[in-house]
PDB file as gemmi writes it, atoms N, CA and C in Angstrom:
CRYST1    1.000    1.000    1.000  90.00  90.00  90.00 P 1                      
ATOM      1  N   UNK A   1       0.825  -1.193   0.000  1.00  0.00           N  
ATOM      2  CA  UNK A   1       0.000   0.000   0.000  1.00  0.00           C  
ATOM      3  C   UNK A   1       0.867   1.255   0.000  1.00  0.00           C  
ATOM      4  N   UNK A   2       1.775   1.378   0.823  1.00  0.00           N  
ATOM      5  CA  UNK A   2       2.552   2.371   0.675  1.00  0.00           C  
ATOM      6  C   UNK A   2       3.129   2.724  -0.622  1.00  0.00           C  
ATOM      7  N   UNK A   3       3.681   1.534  -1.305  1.00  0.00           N  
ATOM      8  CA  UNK A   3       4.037   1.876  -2.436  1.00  0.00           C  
ATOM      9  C   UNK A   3       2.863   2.465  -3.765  1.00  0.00           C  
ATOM     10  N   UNK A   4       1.900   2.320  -3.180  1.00  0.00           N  
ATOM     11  CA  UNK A   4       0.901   2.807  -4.263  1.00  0.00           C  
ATOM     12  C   UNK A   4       0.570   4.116  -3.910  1.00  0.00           C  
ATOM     13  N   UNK A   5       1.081   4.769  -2.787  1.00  0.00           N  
ATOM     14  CA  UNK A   5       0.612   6.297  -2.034  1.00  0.00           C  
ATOM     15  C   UNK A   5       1.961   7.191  -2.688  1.00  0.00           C  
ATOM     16  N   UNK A   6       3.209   6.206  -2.355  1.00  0.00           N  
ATOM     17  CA  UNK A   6       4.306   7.316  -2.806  1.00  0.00           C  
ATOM     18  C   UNK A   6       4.172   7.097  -4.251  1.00  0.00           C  
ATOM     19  N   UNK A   7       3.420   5.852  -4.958  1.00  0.00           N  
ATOM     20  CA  UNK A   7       3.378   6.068  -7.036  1.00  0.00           C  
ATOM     21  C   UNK A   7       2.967   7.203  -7.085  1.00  0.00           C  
ATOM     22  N   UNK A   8       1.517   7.590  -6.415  1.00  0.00           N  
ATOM     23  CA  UNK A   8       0.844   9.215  -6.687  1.00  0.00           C  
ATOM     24  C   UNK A   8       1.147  10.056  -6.132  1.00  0.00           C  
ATOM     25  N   UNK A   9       1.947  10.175  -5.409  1.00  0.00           N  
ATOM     26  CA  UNK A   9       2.526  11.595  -4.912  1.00  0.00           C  
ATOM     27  C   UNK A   9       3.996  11.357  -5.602  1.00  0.00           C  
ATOM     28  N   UNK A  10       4.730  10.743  -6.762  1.00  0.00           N  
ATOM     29  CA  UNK A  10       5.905  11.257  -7.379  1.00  0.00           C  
ATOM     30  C   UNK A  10       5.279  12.019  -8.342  1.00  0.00           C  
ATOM     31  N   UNK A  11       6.692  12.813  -8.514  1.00  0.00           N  
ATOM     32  CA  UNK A  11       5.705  13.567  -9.519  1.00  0.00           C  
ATOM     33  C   UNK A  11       7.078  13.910 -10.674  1.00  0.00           C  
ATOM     34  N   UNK A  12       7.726  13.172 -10.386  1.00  0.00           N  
ATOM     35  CA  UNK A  12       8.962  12.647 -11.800  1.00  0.00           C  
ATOM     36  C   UNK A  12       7.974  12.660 -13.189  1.00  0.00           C  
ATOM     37  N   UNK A  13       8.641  13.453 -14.173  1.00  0.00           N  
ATOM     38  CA  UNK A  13       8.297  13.152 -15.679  1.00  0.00           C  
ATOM     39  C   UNK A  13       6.857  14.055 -16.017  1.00  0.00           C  
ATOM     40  N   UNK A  14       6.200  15.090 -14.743  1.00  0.00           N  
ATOM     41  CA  UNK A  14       5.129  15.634 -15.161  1.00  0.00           C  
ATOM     42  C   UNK A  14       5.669  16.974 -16.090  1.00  0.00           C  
ATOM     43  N   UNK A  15       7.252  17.610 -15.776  1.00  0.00           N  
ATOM     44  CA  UNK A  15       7.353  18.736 -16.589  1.00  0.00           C  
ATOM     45  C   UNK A  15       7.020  18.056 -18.470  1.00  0.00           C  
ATOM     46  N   UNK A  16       7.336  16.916 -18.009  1.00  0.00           N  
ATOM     47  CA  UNK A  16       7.679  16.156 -19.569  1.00  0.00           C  
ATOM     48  C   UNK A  16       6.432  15.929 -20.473  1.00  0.00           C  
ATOM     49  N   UNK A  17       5.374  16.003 -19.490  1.00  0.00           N  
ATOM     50  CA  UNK A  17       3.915  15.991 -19.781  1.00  0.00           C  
ATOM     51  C   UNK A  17       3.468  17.315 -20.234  1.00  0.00           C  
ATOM     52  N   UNK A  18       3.628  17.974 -19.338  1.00  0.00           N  
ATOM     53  CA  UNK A  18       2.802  19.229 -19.819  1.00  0.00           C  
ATOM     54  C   UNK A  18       3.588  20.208 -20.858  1.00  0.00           C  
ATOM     55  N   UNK A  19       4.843  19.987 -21.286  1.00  0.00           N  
ATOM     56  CA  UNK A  19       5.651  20.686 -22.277  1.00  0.00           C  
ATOM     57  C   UNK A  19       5.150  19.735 -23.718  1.00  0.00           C  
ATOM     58  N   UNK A  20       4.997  18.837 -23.378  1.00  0.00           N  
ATOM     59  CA  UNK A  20       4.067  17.547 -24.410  1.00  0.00           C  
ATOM     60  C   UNK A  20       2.764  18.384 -24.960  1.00  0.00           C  
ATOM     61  N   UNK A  21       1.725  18.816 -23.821  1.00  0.00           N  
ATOM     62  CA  UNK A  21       0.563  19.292 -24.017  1.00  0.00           C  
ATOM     63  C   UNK A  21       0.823  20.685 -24.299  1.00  0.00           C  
ATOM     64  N   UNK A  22       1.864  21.579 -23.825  1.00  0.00           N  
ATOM     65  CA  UNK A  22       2.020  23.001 -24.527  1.00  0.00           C  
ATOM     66  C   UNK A  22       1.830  22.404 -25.797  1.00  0.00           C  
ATOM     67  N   UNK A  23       3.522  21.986 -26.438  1.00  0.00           N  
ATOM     68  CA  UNK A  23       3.607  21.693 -27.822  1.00  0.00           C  
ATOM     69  C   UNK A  23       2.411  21.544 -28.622  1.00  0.00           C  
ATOM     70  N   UNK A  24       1.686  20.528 -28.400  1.00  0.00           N  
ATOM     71  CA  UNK A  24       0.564  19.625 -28.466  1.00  0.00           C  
ATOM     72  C   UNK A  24      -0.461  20.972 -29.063  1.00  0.00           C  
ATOM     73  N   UNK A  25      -0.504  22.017 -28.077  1.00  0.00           N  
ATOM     74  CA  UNK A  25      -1.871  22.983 -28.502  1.00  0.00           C  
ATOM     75  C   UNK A  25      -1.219  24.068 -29.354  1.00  0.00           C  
ATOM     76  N   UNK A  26       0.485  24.097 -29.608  1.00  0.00           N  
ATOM     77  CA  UNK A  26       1.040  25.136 -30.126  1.00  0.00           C  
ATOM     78  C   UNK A  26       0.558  24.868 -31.743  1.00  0.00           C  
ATOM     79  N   UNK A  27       0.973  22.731 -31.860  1.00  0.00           N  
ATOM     80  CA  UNK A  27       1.084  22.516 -33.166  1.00  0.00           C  
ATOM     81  C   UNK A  27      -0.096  23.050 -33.223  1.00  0.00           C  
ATOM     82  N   UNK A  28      -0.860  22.322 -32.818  1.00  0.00           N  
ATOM     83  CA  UNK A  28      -2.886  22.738 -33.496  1.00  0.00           C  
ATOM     84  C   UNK A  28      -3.080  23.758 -33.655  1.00  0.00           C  
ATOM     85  N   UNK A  29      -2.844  25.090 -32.890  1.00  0.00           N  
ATOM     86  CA  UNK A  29      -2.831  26.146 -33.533  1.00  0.00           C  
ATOM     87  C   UNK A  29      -2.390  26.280 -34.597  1.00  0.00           C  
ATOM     88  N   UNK A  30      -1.068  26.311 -34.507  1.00  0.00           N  
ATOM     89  CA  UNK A  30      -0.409  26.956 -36.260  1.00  0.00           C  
ATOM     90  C   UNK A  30      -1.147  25.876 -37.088  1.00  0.00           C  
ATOM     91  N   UNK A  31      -1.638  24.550 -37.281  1.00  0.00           N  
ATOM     92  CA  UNK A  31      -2.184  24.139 -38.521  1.00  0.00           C  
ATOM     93  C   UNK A  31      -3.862  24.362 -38.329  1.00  0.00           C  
ATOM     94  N   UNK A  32      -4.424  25.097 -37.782  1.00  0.00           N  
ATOM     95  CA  UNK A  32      -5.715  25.288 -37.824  1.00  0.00           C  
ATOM     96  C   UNK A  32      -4.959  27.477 -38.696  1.00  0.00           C  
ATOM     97  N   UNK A  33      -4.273  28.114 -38.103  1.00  0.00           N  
ATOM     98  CA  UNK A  33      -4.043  29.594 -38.635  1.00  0.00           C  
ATOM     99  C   UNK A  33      -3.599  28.790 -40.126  1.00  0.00           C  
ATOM    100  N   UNK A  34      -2.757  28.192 -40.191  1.00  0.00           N  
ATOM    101  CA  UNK A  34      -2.392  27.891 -41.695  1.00  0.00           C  
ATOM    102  C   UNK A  34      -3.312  27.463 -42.939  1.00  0.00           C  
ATOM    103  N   UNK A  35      -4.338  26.520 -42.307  1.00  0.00           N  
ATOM    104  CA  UNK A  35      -5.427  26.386 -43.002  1.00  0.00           C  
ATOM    105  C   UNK A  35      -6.215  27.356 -43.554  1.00  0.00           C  
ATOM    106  N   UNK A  36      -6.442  28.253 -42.526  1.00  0.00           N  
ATOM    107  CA  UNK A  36      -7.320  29.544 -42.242  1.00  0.00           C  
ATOM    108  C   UNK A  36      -7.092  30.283 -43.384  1.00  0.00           C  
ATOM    109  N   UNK A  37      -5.265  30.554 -43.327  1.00  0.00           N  
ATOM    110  CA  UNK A  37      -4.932  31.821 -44.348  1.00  0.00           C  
ATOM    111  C   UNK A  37      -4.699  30.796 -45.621  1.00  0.00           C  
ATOM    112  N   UNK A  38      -4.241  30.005 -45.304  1.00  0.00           N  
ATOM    113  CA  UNK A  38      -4.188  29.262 -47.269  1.00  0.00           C  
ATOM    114  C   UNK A  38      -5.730  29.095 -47.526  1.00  0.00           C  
ATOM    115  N   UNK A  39      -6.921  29.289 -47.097  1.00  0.00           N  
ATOM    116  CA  UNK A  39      -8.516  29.219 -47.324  1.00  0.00           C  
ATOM    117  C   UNK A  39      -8.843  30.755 -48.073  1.00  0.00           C  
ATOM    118  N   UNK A  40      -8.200  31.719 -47.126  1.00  0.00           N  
ATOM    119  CA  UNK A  40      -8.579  33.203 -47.235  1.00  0.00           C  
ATOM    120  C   UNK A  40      -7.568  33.657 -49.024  1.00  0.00           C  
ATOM    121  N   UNK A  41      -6.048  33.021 -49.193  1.00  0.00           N  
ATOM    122  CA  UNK A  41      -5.490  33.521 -49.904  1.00  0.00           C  
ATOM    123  C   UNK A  41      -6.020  32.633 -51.053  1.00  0.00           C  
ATOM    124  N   UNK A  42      -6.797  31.401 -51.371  1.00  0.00           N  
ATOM    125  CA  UNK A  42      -7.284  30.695 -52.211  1.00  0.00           C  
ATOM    126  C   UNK A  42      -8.495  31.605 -52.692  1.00  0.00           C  
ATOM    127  N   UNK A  43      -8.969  32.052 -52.068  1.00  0.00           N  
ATOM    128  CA  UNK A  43     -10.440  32.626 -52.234  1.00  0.00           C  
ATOM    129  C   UNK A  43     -10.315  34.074 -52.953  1.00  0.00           C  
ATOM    130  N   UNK A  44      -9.010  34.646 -52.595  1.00  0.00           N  
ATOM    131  CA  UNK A  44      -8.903  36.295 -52.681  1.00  0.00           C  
ATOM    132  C   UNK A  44      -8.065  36.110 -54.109  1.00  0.00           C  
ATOM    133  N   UNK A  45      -7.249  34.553 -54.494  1.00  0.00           N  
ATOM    134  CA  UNK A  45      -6.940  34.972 -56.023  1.00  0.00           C  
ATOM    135  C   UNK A  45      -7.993  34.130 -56.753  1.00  0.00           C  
ATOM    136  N   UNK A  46      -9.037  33.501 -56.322  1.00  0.00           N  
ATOM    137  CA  UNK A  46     -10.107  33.042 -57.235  1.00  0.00           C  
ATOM    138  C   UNK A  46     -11.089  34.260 -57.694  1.00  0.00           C  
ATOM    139  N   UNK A  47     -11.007  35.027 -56.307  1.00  0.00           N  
ATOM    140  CA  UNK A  47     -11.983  36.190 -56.935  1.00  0.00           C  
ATOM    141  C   UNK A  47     -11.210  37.143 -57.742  1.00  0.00           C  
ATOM    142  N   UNK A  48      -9.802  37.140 -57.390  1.00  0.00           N  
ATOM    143  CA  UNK A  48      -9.028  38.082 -58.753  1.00  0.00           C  
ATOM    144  C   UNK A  48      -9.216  37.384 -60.017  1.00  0.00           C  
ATOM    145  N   UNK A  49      -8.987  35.857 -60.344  1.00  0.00           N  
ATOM    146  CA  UNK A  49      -9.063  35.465 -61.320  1.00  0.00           C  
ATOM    147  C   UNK A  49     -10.319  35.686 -62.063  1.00  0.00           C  
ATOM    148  N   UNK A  50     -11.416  35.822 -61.401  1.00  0.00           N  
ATOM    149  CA  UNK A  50     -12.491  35.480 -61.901  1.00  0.00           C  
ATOM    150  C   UNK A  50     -13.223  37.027 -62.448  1.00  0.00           C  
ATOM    151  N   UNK A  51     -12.717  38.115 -61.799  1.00  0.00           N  
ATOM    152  CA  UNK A  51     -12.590  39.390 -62.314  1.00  0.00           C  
ATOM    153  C   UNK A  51     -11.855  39.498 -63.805  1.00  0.00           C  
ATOM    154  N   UNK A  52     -10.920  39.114 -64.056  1.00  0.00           N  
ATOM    155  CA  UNK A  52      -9.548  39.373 -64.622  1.00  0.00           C  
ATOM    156  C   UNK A  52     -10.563  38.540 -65.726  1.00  0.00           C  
ATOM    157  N   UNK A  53     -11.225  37.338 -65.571  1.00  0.00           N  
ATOM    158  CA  UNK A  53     -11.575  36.574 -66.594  1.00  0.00           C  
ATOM    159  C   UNK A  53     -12.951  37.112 -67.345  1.00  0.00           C  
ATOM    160  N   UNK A  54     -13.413  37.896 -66.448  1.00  0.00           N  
ATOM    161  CA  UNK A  54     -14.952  38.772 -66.495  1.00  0.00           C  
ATOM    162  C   UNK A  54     -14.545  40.048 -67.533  1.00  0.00           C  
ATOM    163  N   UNK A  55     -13.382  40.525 -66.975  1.00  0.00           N  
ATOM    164  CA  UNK A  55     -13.541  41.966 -67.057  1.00  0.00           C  
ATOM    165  C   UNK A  55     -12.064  42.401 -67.708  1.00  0.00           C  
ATOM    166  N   UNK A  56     -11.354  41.899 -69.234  1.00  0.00           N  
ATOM    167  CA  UNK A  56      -9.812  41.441 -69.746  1.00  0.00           C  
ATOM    168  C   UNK A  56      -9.296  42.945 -69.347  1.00  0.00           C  
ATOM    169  N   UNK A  57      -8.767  43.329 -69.169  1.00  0.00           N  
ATOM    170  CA  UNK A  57      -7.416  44.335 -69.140  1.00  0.00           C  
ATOM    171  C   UNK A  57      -7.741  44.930 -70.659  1.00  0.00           C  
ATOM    172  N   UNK A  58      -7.610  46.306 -71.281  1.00  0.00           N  
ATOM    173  CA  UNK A  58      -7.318  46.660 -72.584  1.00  0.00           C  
ATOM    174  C   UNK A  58      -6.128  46.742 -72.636  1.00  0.00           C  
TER     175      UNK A  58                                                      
END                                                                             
């Protein structure tokens, strides 16, 4: 029994955890912003193209 009281009160390897779970929410961010702006910059030269194809340059 004792040995099952001092398993949960070590607390070895938790920095290793939660620098895991920083990382963890850093990646997901940047590939949820990356999605975001490659969505926004897809859209902003479809609508240039589609001007440009509407409306030729003299």
């Amino acid at each position: 029994m004792k040995k099952l009281i001092a398993f949960f009160k070590e607390e070895d390897g938790l920095e290793t955890v939660e620098y895991g779970i920083i990382l963890g929410l850093i990646v997901a961010g940047t590939i949820g912003l990356v999605v975001t702006i490659g969505n926004w910059v897809n859209t902003s030269f479809t609508n240039v193209s589609t001007e440009l194809t509407a409306n030729p340059p003299n």
